[in-house]
mmCIF file as gemmi writes it, N, C-alpha and C atoms, coordinates in Angstrom:
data_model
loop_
_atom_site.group_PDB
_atom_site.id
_atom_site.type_symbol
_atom_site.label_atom_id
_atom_site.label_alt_id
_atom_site.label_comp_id
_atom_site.label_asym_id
_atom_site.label_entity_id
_atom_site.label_seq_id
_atom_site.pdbx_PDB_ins_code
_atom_site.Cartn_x
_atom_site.Cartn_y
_atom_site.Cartn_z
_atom_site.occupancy
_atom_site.B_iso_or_equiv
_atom_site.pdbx_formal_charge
_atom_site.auth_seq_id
_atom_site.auth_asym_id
_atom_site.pdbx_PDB_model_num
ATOM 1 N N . UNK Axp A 1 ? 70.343 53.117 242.225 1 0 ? 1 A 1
ATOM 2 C CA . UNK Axp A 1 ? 71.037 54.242 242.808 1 0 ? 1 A 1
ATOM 3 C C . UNK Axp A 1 ? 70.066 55.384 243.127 1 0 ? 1 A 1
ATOM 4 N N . UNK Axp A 2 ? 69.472 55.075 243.703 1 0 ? 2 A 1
ATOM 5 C CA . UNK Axp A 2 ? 67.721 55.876 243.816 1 0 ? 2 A 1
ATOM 6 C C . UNK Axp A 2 ? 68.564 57.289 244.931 1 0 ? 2 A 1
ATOM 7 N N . UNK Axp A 3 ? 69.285 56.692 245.798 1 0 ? 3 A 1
ATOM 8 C CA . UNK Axp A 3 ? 69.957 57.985 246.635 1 0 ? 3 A 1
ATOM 9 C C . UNK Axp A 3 ? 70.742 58.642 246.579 1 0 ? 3 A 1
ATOM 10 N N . UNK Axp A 4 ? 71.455 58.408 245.549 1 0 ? 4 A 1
ATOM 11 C CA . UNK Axp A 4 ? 72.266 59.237 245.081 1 0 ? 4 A 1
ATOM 12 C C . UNK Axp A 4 ? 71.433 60.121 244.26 1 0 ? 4 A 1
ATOM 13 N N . UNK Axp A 5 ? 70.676 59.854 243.359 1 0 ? 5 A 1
ATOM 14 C CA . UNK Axp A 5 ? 69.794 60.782 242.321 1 0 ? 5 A 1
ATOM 15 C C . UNK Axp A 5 ? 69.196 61.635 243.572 1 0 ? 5 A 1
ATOM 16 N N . UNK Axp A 6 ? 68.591 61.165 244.574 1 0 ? 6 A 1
ATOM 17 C CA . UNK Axp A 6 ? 67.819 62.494 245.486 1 0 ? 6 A 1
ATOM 18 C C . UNK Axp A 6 ? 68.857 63.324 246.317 1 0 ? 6 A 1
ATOM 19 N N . UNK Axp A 7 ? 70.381 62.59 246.071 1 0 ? 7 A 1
ATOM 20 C CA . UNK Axp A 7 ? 71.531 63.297 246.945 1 0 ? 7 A 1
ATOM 21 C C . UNK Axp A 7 ? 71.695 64.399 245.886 1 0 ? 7 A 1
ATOM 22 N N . UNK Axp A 8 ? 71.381 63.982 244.57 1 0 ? 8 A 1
ATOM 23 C CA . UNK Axp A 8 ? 72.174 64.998 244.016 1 0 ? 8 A 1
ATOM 24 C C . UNK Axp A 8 ? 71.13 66.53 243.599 1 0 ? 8 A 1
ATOM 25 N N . UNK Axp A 9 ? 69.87 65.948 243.783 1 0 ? 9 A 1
ATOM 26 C CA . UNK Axp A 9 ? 68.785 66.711 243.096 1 0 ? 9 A 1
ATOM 27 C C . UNK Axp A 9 ? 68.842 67.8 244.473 1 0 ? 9 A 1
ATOM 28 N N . UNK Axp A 10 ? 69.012 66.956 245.79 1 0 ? 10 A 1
ATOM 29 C CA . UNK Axp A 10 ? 68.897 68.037 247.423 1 0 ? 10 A 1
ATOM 30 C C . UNK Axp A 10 ? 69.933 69.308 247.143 1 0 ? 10 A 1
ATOM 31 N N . UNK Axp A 11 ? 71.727 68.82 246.541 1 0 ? 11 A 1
ATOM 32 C CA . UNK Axp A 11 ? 72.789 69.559 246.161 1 0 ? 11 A 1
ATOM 33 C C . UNK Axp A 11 ? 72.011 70.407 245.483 1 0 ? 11 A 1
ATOM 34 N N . UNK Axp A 12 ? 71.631 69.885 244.108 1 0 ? 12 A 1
ATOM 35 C CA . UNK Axp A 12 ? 71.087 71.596 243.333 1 0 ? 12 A 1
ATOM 36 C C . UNK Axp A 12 ? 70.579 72.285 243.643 1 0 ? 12 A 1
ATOM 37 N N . UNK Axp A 13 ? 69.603 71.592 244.227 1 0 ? 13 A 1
ATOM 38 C CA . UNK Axp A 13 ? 68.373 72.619 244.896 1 0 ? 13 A 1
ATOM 39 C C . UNK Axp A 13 ? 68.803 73.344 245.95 1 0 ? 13 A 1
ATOM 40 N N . UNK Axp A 14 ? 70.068 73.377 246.407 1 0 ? 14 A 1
ATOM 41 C CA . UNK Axp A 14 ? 70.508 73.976 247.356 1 0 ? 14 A 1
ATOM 42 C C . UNK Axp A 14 ? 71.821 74.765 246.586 1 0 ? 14 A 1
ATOM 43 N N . UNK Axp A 15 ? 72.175 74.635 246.052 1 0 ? 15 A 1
ATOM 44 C CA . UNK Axp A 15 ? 73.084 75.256 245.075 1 0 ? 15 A 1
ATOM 45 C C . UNK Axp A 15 ? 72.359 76.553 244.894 1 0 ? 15 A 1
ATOM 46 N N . UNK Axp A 16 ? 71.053 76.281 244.073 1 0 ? 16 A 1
ATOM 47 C CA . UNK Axp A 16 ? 70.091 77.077 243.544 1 0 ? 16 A 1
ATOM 48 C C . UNK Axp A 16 ? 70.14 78.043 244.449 1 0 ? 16 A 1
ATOM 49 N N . UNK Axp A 17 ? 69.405 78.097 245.744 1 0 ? 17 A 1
ATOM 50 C CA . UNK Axp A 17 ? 69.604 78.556 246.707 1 0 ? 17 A 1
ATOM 51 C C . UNK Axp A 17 ? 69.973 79.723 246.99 1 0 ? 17 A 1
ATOM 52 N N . UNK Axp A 18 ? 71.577 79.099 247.303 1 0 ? 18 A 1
ATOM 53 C CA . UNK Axp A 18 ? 72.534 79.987 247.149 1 0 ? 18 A 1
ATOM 54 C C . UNK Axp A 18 ? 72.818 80.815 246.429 1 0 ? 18 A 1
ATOM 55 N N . UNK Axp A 19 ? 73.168 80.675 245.681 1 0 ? 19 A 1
ATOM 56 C CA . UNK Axp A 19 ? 73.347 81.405 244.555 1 0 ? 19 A 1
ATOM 57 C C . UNK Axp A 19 ? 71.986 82.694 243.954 1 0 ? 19 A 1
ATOM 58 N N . UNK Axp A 20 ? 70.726 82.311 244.428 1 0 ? 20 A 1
ATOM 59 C CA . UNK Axp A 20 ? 70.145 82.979 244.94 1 0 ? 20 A 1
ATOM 60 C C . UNK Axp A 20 ? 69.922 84.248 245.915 1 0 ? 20 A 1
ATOM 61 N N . UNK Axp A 21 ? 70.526 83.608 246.85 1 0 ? 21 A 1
ATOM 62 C CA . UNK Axp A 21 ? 70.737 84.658 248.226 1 0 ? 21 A 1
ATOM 63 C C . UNK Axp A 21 ? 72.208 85.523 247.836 1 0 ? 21 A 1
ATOM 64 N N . UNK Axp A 22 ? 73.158 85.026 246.985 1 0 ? 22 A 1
ATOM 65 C CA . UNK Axp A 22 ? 74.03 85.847 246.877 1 0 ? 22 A 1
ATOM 66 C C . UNK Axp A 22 ? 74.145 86.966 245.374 1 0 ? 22 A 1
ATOM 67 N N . UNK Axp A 23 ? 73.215 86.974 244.742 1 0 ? 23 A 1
ATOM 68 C CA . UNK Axp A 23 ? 72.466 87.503 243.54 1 0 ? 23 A 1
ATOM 69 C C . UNK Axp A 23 ? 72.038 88.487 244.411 1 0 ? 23 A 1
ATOM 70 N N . UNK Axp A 24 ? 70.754 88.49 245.283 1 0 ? 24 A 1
ATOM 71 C CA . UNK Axp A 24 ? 69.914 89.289 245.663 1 0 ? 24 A 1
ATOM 72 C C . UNK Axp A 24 ? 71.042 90.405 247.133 1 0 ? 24 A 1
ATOM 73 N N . UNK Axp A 25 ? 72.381 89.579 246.717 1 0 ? 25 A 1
ATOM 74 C CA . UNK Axp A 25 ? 72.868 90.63 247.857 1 0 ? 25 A 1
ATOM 75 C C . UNK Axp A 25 ? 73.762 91.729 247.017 1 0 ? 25 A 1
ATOM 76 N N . UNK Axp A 26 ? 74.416 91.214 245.685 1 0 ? 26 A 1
ATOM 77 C CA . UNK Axp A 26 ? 75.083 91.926 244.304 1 0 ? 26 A 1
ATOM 78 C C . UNK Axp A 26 ? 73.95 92.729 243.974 1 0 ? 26 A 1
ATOM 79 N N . UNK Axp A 27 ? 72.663 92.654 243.878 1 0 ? 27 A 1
ATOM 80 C CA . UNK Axp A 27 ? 71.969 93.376 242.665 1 0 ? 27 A 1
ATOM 81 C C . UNK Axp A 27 ? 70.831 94.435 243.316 1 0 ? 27 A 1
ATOM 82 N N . UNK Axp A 28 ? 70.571 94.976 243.605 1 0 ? 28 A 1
ATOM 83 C CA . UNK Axp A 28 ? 69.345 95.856 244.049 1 0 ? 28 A 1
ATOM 84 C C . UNK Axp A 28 ? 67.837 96.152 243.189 1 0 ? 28 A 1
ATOM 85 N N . UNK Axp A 29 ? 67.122 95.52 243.222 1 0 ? 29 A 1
ATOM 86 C CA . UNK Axp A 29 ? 66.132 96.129 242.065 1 0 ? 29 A 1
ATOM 87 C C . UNK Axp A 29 ? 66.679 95.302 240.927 1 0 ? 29 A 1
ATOM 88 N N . UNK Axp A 30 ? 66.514 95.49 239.284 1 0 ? 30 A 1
ATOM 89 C CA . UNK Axp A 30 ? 67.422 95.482 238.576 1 0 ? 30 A 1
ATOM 90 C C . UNK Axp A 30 ? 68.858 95.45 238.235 1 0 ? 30 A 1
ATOM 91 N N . UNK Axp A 31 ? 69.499 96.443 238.622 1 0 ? 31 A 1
ATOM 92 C CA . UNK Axp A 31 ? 70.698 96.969 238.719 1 0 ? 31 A 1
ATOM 93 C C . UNK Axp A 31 ? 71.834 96.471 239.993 1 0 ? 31 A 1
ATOM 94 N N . UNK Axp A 32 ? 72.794 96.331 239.522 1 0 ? 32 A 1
ATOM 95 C CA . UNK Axp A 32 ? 73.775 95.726 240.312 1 0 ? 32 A 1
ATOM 96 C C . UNK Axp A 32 ? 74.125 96.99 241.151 1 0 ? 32 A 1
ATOM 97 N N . UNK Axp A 33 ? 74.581 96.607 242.443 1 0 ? 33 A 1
ATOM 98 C CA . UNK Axp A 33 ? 74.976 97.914 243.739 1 0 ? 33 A 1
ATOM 99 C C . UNK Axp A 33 ? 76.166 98.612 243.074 1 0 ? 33 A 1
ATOM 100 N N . UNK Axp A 34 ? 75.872 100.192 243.322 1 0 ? 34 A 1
ATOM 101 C CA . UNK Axp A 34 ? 76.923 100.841 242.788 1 0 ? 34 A 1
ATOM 102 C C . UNK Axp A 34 ? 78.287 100.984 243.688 1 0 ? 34 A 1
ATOM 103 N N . UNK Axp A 35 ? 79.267 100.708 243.141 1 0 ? 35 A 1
ATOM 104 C CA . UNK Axp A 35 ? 80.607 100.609 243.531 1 0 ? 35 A 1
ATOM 105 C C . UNK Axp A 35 ? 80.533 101.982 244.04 1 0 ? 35 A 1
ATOM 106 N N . UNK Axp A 36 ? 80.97 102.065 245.737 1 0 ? 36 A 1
ATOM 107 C CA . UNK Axp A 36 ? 81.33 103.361 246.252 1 0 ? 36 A 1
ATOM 108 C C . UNK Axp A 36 ? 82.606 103.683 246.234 1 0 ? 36 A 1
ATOM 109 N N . UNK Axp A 37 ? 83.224 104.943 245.568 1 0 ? 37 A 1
ATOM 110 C CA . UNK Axp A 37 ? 84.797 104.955 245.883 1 0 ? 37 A 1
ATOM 111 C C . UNK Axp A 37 ? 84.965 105.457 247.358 1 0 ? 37 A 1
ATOM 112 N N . UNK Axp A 38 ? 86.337 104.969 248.011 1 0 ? 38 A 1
ATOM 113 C CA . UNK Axp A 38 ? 86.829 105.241 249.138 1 0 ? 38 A 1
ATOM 114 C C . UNK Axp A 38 ? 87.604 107.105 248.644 1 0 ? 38 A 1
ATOM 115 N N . UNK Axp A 39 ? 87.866 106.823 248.054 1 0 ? 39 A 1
ATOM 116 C CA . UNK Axp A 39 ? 88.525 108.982 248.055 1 0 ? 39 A 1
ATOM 117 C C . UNK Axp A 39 ? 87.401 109.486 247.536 1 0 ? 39 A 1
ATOM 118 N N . UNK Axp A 40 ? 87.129 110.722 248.119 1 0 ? 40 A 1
ATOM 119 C CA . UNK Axp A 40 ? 86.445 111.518 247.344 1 0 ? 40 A 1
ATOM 120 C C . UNK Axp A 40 ? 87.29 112.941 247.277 1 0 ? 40 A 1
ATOM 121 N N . UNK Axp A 41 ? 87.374 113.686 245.784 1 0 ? 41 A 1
ATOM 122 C CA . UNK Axp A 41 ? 87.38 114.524 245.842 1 0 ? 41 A 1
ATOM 123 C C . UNK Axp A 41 ? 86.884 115.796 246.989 1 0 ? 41 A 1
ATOM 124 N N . UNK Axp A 42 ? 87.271 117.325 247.059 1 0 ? 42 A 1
ATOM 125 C CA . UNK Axp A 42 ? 86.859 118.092 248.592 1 0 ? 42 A 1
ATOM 126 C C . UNK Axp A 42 ? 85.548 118.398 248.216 1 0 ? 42 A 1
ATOM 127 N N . UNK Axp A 43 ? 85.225 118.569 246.684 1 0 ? 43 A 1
ATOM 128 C CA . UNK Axp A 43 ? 83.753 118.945 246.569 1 0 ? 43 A 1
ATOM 129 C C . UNK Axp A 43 ? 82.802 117.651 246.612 1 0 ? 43 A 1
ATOM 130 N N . UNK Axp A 44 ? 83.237 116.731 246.244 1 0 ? 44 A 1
ATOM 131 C CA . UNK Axp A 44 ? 82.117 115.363 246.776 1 0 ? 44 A 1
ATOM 132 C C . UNK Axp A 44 ? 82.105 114.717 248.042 1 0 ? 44 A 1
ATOM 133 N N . UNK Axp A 45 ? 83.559 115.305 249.199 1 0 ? 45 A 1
ATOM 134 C CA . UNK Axp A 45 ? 83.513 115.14 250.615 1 0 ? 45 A 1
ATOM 135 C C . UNK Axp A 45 ? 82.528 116.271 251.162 1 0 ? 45 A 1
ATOM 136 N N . UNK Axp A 46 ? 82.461 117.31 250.688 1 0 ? 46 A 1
ATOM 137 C CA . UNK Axp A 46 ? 81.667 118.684 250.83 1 0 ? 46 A 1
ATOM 138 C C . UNK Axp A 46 ? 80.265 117.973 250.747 1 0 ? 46 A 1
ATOM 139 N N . UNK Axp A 47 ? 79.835 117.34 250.032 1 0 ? 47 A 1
ATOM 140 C CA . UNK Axp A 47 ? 78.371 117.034 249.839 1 0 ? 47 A 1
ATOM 141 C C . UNK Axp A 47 ? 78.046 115.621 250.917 1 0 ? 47 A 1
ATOM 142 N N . UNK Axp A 48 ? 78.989 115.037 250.821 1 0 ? 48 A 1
ATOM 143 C CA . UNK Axp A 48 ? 78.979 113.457 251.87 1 0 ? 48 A 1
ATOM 144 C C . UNK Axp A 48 ? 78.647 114.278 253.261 1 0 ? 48 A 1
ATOM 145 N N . UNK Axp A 49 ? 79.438 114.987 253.438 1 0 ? 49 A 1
ATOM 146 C CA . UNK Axp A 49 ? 79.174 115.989 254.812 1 0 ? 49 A 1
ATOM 147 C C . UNK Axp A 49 ? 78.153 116.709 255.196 1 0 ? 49 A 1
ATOM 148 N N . UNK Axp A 50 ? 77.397 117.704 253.982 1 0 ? 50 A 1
ATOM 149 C CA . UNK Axp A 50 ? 76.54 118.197 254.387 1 0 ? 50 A 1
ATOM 150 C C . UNK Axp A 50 ? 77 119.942 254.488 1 0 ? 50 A 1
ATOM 151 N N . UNK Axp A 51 ? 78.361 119.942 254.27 1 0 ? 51 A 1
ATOM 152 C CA . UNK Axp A 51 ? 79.271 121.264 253.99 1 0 ? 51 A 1
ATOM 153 C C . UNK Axp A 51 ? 79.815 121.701 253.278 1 0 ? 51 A 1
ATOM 154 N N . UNK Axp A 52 ? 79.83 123.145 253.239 1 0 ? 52 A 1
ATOM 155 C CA . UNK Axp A 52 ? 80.373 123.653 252.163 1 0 ? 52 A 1
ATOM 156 C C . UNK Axp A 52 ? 81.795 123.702 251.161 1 0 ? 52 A 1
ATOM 157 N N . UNK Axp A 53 ? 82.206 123.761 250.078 1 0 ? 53 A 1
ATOM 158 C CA . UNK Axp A 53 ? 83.733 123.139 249.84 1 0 ? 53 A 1
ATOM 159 C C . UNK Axp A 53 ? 84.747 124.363 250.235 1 0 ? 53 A 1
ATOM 160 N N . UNK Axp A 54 ? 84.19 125.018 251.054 1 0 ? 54 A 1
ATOM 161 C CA . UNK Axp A 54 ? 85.242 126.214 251.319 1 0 ? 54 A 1
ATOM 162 C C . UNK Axp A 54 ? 85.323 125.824 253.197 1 0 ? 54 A 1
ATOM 163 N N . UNK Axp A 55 ? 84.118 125.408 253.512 1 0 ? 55 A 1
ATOM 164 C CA . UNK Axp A 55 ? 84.415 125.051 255.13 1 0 ? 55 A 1
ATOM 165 C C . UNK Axp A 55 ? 85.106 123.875 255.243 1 0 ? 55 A 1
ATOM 166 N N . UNK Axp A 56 ? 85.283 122.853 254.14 1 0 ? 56 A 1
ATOM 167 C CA . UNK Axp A 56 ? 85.731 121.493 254.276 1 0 ? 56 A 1
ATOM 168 C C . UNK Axp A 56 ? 86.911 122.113 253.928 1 0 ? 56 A 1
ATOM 169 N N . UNK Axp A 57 ? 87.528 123.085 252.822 1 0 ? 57 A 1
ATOM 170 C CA . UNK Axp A 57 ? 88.653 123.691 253.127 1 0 ? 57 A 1
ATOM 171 C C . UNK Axp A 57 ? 89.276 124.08 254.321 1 0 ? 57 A 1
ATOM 172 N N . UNK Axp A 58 ? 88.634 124.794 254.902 1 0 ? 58 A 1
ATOM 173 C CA . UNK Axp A 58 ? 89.04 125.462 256.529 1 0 ? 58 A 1
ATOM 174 C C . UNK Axp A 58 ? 89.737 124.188 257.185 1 0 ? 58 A 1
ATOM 175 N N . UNK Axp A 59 ? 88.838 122.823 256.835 1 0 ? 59 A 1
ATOM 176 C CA . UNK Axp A 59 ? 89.245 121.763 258.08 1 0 ? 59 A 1
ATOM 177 C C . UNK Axp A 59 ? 89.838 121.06 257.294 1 0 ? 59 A 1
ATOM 178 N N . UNK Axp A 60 ? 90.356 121.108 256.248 1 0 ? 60 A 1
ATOM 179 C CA . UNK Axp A 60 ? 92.019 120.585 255.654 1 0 ? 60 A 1
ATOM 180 C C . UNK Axp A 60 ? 92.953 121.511 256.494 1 0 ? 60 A 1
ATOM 181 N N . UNK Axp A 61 ? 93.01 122.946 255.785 1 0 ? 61 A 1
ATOM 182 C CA . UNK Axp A 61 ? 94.432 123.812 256.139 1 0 ? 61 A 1
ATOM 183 C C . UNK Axp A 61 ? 94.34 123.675 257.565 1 0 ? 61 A 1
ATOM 184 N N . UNK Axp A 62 ? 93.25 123.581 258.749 1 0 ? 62 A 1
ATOM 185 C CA . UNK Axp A 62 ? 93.69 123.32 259.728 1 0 ? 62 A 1
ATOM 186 C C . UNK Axp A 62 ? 94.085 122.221 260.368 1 0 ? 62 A 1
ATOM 187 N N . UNK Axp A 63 ? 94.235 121.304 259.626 1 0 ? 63 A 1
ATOM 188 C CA . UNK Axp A 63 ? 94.449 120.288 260.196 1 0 ? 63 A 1
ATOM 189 C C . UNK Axp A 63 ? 93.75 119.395 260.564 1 0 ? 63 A 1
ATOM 190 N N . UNK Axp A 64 ? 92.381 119.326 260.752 1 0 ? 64 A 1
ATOM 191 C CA . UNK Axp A 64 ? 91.893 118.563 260.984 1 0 ? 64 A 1
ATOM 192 C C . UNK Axp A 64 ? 90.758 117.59 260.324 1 0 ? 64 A 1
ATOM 193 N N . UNK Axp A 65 ? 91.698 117.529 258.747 1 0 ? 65 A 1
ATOM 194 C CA . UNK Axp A 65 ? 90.785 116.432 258.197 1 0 ? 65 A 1
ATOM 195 C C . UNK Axp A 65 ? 92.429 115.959 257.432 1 0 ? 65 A 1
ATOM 196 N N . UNK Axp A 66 ? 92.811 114.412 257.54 1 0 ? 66 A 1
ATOM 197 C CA . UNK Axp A 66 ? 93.819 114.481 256.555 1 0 ? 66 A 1
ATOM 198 C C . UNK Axp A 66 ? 93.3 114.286 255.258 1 0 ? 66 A 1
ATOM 199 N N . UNK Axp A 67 ? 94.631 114.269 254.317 1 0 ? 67 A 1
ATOM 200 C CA . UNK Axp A 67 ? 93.94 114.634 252.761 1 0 ? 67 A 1
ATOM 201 C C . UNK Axp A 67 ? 94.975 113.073 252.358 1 0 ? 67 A 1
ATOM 202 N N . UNK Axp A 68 ? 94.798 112.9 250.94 1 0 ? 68 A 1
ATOM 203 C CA . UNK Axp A 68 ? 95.088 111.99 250.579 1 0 ? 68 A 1
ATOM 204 C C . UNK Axp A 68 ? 96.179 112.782 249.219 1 0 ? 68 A 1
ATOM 205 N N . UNK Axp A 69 ? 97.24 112.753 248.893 1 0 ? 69 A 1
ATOM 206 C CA . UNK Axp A 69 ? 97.28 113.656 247.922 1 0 ? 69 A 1
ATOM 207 C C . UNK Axp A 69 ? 97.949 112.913 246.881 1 0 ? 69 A 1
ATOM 208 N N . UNK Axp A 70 ? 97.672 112.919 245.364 1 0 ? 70 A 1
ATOM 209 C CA . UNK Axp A 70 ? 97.983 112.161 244.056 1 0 ? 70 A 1
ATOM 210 C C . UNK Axp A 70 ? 98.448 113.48 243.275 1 0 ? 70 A 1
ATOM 211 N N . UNK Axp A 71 ? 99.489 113.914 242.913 1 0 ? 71 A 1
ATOM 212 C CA . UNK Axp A 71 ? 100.32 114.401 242.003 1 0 ? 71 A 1
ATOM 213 C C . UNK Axp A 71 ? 99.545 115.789 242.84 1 0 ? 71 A 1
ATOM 214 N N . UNK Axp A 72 ? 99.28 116.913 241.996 1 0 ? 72 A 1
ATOM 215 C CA . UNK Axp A 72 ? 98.345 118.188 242.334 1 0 ? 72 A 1
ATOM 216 C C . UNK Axp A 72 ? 96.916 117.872 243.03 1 0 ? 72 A 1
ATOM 217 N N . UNK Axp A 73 ? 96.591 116.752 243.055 1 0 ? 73 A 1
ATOM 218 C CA . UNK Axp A 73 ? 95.035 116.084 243.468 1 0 ? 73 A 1
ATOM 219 C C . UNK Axp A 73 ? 95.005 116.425 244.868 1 0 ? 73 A 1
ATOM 220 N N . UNK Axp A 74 ? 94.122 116.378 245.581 1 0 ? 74 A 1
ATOM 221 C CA . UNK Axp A 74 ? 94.06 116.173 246.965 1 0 ? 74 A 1
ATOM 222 C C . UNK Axp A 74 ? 92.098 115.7 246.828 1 0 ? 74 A 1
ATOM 223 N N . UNK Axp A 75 ? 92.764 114.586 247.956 1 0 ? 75 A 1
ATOM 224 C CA . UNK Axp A 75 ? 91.387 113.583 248.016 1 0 ? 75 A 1
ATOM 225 C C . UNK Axp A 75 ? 90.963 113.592 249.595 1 0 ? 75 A 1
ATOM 226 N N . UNK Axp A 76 ? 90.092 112.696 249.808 1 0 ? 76 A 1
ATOM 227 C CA . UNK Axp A 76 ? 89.539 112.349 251.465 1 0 ? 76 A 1
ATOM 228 C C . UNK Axp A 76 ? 89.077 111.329 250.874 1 0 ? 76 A 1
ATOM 229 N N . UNK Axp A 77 ? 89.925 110.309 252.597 1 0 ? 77 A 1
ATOM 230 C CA . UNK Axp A 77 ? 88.97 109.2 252.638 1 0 ? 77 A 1
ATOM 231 C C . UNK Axp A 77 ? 88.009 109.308 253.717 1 0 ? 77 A 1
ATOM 232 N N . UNK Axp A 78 ? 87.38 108.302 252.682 1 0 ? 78 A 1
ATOM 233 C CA . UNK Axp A 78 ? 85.232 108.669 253.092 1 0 ? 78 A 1
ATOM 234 C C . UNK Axp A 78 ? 85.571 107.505 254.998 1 0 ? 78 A 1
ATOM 235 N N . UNK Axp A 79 ? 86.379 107.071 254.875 1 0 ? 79 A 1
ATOM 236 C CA . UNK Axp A 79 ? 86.887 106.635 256.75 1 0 ? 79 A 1
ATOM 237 C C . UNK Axp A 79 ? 87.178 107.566 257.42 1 0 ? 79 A 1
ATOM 238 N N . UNK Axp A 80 ? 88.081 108.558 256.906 1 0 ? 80 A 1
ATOM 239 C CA . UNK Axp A 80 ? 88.721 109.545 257.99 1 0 ? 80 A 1
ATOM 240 C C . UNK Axp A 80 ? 87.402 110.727 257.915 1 0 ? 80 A 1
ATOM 241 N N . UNK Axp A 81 ? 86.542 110.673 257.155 1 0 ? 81 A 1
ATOM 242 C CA . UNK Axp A 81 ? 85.219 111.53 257.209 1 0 ? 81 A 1
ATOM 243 C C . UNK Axp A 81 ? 84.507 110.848 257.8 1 0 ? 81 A 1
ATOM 244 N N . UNK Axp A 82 ? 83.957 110.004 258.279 1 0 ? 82 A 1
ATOM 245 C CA . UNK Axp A 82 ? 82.91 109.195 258.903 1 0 ? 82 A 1
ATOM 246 C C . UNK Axp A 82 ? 83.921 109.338 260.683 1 0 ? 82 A 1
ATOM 247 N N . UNK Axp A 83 ? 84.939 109.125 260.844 1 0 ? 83 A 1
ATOM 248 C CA . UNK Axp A 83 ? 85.708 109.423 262.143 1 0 ? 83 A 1
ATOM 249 C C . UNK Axp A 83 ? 85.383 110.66 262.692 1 0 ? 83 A 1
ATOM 250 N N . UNK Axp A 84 ? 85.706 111.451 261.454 1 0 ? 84 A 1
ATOM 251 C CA . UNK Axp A 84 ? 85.661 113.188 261.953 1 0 ? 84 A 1
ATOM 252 C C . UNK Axp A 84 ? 84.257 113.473 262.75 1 0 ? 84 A 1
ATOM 253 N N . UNK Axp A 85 ? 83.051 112.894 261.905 1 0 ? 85 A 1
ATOM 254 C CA . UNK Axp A 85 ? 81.784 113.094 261.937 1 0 ? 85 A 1
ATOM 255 C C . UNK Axp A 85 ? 81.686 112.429 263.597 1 0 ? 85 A 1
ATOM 256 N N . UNK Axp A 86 ? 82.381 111.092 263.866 1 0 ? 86 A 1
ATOM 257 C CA . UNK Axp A 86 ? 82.136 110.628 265.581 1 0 ? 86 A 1
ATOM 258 C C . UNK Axp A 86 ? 82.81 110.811 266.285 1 0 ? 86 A 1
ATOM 259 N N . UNK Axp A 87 ? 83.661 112.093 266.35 1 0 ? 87 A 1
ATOM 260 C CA . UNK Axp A 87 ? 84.493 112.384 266.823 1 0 ? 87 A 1
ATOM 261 C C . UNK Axp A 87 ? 84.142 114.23 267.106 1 0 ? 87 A 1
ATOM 262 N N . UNK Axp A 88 ? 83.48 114.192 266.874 1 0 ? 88 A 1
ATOM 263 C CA . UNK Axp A 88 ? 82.51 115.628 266.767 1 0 ? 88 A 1
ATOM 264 C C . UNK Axp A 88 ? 81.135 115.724 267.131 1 0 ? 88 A 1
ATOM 265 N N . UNK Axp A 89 ? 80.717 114.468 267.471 1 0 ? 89 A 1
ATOM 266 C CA . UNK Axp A 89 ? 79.346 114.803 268.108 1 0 ? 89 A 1
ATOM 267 C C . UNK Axp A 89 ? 79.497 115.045 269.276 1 0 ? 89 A 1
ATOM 268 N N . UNK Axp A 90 ? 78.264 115.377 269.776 1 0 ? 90 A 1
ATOM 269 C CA . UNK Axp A 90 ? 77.66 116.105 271.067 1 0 ? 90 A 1
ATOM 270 C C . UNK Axp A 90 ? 76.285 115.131 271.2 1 0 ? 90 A 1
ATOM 271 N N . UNK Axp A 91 ? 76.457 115.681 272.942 1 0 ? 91 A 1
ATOM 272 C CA . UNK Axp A 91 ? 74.498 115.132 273.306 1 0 ? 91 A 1
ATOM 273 C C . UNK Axp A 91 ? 74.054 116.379 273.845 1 0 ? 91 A 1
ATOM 274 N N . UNK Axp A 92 ? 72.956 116.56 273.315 1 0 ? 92 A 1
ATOM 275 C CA . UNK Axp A 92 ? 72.759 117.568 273.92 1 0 ? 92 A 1
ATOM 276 C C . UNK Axp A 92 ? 72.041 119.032 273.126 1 0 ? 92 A 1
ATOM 277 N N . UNK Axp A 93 ? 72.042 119.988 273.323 1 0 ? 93 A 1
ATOM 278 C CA . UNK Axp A 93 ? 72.061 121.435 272.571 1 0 ? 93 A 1
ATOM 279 C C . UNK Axp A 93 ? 73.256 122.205 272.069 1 0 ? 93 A 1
């Protein structure tokens, strides 16, 4: 059964592989990739942005960021911030 033993040794070694390539896509360095949350609080949307938590205020009460809201909480999703952001550029000066 000589081909089956090299059928099965080709499987591992390709198993190996794999499992390989999908390790090195979980782990960075050492450390496994850090779980990003989708809500962020207005002061950790404030920093994702690049703005202040009183101007990211302004563009709640006006309307133009929606909020996500959990009991007294109010959140942003890091989608409807990445929209805002291409939906606001310019070319140009």
């Amino acid at each position: 059964m000589p081909h089956g033993v090299q059928l099965e040794g080709l499987l591992d070694a390709l198993a190996e592989c794999v499992a390989q390539k999908l390790a090195g896509k979980l782990v960075q360095g050492d450390q496994l990739a850090p779980v990003r949350p989708r809500l962020l609080s207005v002061e950790q949307a404030a920093v994702y942005l690049g703005r202040t938590k009183e101007a990211l205020q302004h563009l709640i009460i006006s309307g133009k960021l929606p909020v996500v809201r959990a009991d007294r909480r109010v959140f942003l999703d890091v989608r409807d911030l990445d929209e805002w952001v291409e939906r606001n550029k310019t070319t140009g000066v």
